[in-house]
C-alpha positions as CSV (number, residue, x, y, z in Angstrom):
1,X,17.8,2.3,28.6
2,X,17.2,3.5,31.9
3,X,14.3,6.0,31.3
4,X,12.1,5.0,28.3
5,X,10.1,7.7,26.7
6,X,6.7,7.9,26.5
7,X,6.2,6.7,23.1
8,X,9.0,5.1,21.1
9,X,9.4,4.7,17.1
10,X,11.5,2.0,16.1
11,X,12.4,2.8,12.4
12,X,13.8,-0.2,9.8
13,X,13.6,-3.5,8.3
14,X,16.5,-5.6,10.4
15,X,14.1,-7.7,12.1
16,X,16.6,-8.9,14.4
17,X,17.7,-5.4,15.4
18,X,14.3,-3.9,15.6
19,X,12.8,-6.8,17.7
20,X,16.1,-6.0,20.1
21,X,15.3,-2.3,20.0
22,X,11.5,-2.8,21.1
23,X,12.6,-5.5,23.7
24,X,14.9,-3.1,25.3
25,X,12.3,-0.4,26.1
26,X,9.6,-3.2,27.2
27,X,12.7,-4.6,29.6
28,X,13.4,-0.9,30.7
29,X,10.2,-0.9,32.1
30,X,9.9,-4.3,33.7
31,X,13.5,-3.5,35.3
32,X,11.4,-0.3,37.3
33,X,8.3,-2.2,37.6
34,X,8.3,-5.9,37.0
35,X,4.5,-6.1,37.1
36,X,4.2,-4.0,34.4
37,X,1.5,-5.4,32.0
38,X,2.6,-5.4,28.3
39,X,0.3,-5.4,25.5
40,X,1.8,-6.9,22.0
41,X,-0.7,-5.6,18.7
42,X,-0.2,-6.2,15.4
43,X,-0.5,-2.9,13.4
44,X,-3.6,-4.5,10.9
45,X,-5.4,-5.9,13.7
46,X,-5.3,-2.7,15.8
47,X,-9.2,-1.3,16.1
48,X,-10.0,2.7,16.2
49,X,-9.9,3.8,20.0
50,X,-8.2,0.5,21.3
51,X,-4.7,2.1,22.1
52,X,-6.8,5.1,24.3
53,X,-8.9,2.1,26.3
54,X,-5.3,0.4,27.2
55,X,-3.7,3.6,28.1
56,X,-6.5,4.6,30.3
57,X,-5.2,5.5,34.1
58,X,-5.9,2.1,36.2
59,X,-7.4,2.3,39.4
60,X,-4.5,0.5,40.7
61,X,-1.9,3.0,39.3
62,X,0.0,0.2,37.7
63,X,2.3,0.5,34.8
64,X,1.7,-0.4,31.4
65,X,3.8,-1.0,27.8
66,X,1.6,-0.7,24.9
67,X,4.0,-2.7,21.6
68,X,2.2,-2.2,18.0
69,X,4.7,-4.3,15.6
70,X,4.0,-3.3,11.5
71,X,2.8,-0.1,12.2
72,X,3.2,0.4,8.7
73,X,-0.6,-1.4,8.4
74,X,-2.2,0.8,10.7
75,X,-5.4,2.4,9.2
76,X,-5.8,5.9,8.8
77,X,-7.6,6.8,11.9
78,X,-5.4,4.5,14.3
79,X,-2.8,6.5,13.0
80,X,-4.2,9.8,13.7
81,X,-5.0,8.5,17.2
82,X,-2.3,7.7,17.7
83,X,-0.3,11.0,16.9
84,X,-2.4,13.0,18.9
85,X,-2.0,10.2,21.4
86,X,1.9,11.1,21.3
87,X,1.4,14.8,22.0
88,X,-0.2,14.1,25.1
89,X,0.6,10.4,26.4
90,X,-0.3,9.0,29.0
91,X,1.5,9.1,32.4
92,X,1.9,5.3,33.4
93,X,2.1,4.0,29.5
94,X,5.0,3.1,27.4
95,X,4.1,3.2,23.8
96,X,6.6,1.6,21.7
97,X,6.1,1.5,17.4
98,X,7.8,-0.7,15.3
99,X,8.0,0.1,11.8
100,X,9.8,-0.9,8.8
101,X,10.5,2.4,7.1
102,X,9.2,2.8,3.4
103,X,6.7,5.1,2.0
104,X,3.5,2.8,3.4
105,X,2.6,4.3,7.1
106,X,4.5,7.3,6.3
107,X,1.8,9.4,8.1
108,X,2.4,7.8,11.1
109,X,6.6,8.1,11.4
110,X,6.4,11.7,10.0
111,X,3.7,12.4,12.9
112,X,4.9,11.2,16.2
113,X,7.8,12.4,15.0
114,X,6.8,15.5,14.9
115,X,4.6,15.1,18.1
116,X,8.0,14.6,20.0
117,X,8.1,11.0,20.0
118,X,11.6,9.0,20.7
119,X,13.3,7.7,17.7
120,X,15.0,4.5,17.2
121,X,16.9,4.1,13.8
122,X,18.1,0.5,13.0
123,X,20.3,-0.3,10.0
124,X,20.0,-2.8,7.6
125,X,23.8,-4.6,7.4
126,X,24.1,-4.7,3.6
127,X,28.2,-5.3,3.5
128,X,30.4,-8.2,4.9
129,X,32.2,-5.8,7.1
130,X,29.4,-4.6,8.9
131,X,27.9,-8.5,9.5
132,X,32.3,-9.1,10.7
133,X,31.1,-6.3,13.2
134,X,28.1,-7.4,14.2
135,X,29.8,-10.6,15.1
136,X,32.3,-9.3,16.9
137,X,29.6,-7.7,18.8
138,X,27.9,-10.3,19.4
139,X,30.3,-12.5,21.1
140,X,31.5,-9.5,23.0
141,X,27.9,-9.2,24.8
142,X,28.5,-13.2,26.0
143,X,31.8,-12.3,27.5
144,X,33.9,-12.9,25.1
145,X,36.4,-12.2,22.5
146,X,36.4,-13.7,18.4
147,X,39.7,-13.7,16.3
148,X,39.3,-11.7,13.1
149,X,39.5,-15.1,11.0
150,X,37.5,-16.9,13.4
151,X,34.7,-14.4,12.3
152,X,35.0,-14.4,8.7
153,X,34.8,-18.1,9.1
154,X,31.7,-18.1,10.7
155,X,30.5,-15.6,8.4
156,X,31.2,-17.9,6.1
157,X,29.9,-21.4,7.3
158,X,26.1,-19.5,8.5
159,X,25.8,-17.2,6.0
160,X,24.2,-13.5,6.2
161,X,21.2,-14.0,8.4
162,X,21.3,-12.1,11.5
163,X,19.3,-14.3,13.5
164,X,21.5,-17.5,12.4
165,X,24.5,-15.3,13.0
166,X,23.7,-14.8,16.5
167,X,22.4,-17.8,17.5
168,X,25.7,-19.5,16.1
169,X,27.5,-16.5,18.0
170,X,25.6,-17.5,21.7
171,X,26.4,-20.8,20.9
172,X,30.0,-20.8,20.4
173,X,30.0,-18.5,22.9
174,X,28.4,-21.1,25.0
175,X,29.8,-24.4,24.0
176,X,33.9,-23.4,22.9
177,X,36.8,-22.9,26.1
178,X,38.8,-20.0,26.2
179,X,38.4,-16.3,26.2
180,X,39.1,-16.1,22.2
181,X,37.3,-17.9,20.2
182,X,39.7,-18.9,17.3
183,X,39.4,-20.5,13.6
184,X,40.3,-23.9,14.7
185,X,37.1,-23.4,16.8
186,X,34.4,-22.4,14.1
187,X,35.8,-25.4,12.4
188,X,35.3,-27.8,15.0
189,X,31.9,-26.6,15.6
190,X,30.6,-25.9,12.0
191,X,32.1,-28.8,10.5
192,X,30.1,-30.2,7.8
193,X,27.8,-26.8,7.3
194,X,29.0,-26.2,4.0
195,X,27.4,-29.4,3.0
196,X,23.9,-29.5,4.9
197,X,22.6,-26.1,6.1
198,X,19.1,-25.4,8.4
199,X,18.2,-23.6,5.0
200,X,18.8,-26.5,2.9
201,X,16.1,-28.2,5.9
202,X,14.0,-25.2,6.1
203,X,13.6,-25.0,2.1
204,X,12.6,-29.2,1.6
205,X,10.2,-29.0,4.7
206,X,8.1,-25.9,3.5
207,X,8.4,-27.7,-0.1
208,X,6.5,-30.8,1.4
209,X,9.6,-33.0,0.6
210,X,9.6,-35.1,3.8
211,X,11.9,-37.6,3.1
212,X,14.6,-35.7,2.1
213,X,14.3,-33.1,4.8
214,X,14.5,-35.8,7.1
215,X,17.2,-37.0,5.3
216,X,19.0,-33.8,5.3
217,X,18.4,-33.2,9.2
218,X,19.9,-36.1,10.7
219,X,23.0,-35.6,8.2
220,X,22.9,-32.2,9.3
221,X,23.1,-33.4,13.2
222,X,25.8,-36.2,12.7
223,X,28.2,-33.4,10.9
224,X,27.9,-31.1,13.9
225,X,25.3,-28.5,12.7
226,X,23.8,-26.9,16.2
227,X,19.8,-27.8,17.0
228,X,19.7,-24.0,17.4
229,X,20.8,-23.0,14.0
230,X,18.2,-25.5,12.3
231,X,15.5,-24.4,14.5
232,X,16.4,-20.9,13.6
233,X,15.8,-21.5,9.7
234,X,12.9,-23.6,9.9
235,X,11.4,-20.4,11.6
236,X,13.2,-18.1,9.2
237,X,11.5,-19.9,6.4
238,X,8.3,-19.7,7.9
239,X,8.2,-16.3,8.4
240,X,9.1,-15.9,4.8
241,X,6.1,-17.8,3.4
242,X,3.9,-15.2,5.9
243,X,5.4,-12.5,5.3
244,X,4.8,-12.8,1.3
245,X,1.2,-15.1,1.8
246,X,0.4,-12.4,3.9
247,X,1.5,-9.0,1.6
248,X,-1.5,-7.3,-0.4
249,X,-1.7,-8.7,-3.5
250,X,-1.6,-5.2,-5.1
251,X,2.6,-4.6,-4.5
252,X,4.3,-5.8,-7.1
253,X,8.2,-5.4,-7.6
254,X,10.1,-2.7,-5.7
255,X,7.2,-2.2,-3.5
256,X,6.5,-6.0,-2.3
257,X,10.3,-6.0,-1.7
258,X,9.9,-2.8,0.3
259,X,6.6,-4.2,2.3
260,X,8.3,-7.7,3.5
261,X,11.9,-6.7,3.6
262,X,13.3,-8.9,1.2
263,X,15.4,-9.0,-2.1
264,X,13.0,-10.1,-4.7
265,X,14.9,-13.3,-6.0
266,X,14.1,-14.5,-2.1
267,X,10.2,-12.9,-2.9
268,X,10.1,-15.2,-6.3
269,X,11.5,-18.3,-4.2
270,X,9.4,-17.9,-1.8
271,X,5.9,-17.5,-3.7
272,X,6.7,-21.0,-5.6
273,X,7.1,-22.3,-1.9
274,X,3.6,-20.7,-1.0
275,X,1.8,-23.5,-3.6
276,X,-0.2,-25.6,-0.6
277,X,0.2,-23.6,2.4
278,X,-2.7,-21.4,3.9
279,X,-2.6,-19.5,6.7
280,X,-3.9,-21.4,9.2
281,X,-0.9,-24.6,8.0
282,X,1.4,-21.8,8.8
283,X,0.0,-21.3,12.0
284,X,0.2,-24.4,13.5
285,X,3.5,-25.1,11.6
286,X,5.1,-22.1,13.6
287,X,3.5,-23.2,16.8
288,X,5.5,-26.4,15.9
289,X,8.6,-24.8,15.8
290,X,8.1,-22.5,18.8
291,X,7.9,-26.0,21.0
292,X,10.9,-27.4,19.3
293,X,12.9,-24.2,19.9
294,X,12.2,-24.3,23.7
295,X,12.9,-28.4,23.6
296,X,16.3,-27.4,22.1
297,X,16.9,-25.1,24.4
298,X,16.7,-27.6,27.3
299,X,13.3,-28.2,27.7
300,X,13.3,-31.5,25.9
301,X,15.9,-34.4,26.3
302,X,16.0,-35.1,22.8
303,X,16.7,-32.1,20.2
304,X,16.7,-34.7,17.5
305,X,13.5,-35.8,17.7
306,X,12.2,-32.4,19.1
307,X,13.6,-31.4,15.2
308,X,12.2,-34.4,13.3
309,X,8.8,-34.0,15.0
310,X,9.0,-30.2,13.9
311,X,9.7,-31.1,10.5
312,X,7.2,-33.3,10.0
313,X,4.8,-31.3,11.8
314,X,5.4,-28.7,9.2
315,X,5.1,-31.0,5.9
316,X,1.6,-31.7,7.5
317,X,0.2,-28.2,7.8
318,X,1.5,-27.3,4.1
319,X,-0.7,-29.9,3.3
320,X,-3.3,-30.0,5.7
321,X,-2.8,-34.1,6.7
């Protein structure tokens, strides 16, 4: 994206895919002006007027990208700032809108569309074929190539989350020789997933069930399952349990499913997991796992411990010990 727009609408529920979509524009920007100061909102938390203070001309002339994430939970008059905001941006702001799709925030998606805004559609990969793609694409971007077998097999040992799938696809990428990455390879590197999974973790830490997590983990580790694939489910499941803590409690059904972007057997798993946590034990729990991601990453010198502190750092907050 050489030239972002002026204002940006990211449209759909693929987290993944939309948090690539509104990284692109933001690194658009820095790529022209790496000074560019970036300002990250949260649709709920977004006051009347605030979006016209940060888009106000600076006296410096410097660059600016304005990100509102669930636009969907903007208030009325945000919204109809911001449309009339869209009509007439600003010269040295990026405004980039993230929003699931659904009927809640409609306003807003059917107005800067209409007020000329740029519009970003991403899909939500419902079928096998289409996660076999996104694979494919996926180890295309590190350089390399996948054997069609080799990607049904990894499709098969991670399972159907996108951001497991591509953090098992950078790491094979990263860690396997050749161009191709073959079956024999997935197989080497995902032995023993099919037994212990970073869900299986993710779902006996946000239970409370230390022992067994624990248990679980360093099984998990001996058998070959990557650091960066447990890390990625202990922070899957804790977005879950904010997501659906976080949800008004007057959705019900269809429209709860709709509001967090999930299938509601994963809504009913997930509010049975909810019994103990509060908001703030989910905050420091995800703080937990955003230190153990970087240690993982190469910022510690021990992912196993960086992975059993996590996990007992996030038994603690359900709690409150």
């Amino acid at each position: 994206m050489a030239n972002p727009a002026p204002v940006t609408l990211v449209v759909g529920d693929e987290e993944l895919l939309s948090d690539r979509a509104v990284g692109s524009v933001v690194a658009a920007v820095r790529a022209t002006d790496p000074s560019a100061e970036v300002y990250d909102l949260v649709g709920g938390k977004v006051e009347s007027g605030e979006l016209t203070g940060l888009a106000s001309p600076s006296l410096f002339g410097d660059r600016s990208v304005i990100v509102i994430r669930s636009a969907q939970d903007l208030s009325k008059d945000v919204i109809a700032e911001i449309v009339k905001y869209t009509a007439h941006p600003a010269e040295d702001t990026v405004l980039v809108l993230a929003h699931p799709g659904g009927v809640k925030g409609k306003a807003l998606v059917d107005g800067v569309k209409k007020a000329g805004a740029d519009v970003v559609t991403v899909t939500k990969l419902t079928k096998p074929g289409e996660r076999l793609e996104f694979i494919k694409a996926e180890i295309k971007r590190a350089g390399r190539s996948i054997a069609p077998a080799a990607a049904q097999a990894l499709l098969d040992a991670v399972g159907s989350d996108l951001r497991e799938l591509a953090a098992a696809c950078g790491q094979l990428a990263f860690d396997t020789p050749g161009k191709t990455i073959d079956e024999a390879a997935v197989a080497r590197y995902h032995r023993g997933r099919a037994e212990v999974s970073g869900f299986t973790i993710a779902d006996l830490a946000v239970e409370g069930k230390l022992g067994e997590a624990l248990e679980q983990l360093r099984w998990a580790l001996a058998t070959g399952v990557a650091p960066v694939l447990i890390v990625s489910a202990l922070a899957g499941g804790l977005r879950s349990l904010a997501k659906v803590g976080g949800a008004p409690r007057n959705l019900r059904g269809g429209q709860l499913a709709s509001h967090v972007g999930m299938p509601p057997w994963k809504i009913d798993r997930v509010k049975r997991q909810l019994t103990g946590w509060g908001q703030e034990g989910i905050s420091r729990a995800m703080q937990a796992i955003a230190t153990a991601d970087e240690q993982v990453k190469g910022g510690g010198t021990d992912p196993a411990y960086a992975l059993e502190r996590a996990v007992q750092i996030i038994v603690a907050s359900r709690t409150g010990r």
